[in-house]
N, C-alpha and C positions, 0 to 999 in steps of 0.2 A: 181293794180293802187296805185301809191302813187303821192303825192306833197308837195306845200309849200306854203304858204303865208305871202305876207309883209304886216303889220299893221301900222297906222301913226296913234296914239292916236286913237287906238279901231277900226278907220274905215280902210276895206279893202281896198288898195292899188297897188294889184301885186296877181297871182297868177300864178302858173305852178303846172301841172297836167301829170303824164308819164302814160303809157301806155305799159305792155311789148310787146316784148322785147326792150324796151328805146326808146319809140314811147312817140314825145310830142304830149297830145291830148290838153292841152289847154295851153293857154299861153298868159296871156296880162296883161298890168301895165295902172294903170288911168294917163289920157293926163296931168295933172297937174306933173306928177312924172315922164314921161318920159324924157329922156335921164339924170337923176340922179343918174345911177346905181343901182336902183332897179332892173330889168330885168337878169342884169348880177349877181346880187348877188342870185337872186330865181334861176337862169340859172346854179351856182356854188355849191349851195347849191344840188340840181340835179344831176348832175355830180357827185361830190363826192359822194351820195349814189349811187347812180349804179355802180360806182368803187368799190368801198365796196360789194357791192351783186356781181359781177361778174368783179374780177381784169383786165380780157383779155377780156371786153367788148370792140369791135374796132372800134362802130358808135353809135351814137345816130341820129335818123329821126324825121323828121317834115313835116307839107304839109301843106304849106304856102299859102298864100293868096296871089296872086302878090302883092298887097300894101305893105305887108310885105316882100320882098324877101329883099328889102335892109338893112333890121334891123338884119334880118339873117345872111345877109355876112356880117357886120360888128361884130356881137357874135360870128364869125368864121366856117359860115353853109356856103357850097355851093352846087348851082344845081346839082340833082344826077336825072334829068330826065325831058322831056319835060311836059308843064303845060297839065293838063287835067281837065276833067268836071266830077262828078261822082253825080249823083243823081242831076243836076244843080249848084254844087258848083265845082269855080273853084280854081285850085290848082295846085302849083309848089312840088314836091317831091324836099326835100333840106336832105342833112346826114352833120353832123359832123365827122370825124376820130378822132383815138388817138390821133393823133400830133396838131388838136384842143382841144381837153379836156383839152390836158396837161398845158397848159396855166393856167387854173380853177385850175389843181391839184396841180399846183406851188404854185401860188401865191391866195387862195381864195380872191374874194373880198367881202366886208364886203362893206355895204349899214346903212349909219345912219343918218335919213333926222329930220330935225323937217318940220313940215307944212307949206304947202308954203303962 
C-alpha cells in the first residue's frame, strides 16, 4: 500500500491511498478544495508511481460510491460493472486504461493552492 497527501499550510487536504495491484482504496479531497485540482494532482502523482513499479500496468480500479461516479468519469474512470452491495456498502466497480493514464503521464498536473 502506498499514497499521497496534499497539505495547505500543515492541515490535511486531499488524500489517496492504492492498494495492489492499483486498487484505490481511499480517496477524498476536503469540500473547501474541491474541484481546484487537488484530486487530480494526488490522482497523477499515483499514476506516475505505479508506472514506474510496473511500466505495462494496463488499469488502475476503484469502487465508487454512486455519489462519486461522476467525479470519476470526469478523472477519466469508467463503469467496468454493475453497482453492488458488499457487507451493506454500496458500490459501482469503475477501471481506468492506459489510454486514460496517459493523459497524467503527458502532462502531470501540479496542484498549488494557498487557503481559501
Amino acid at each position: 500500500m502506498f499514497g499521497y497527501v496534499a497539505e495547505v499550510s500543515g492541515e490535511v487536504v486531499g488524500v489517496i491511498l492504492f492498494k495492489d495491484p492499483a486498487l484505490i482504496s481511499l480517496f477524498f479531497v476536503s469540500g473547501l478544495y474541491r474541484g481546484r485540482g487537488v484530486g487530480t494532482a494526488l490522482l497523477g502523482e499515483g499514476i506516475l508511481s505505479l508506472k514506474r513499479r510496473d511500466p505495462r500496468l494496463p488499469r488502475i480500479r476503484v469502487n465508487s460510491v454512486p455519489s462519486a461516479v461522476g467525479t470519476y468519469e470526469r478523472l477519466g474512470f469508467r463503469t467496468a460493472g454493475k453497482e453492488r452491495v458488499v457487507e451493506g456498502i454500496r458500490f459501482i466497480p469503475m477501471e481506468m486504461d492506459e489510454k486514460g493514464m496517459f493523459r497524467y503521464l503527458r502532462a502531470p498536473v501540479r496542484s498549488s493552492l494557498p487557503p481559501p
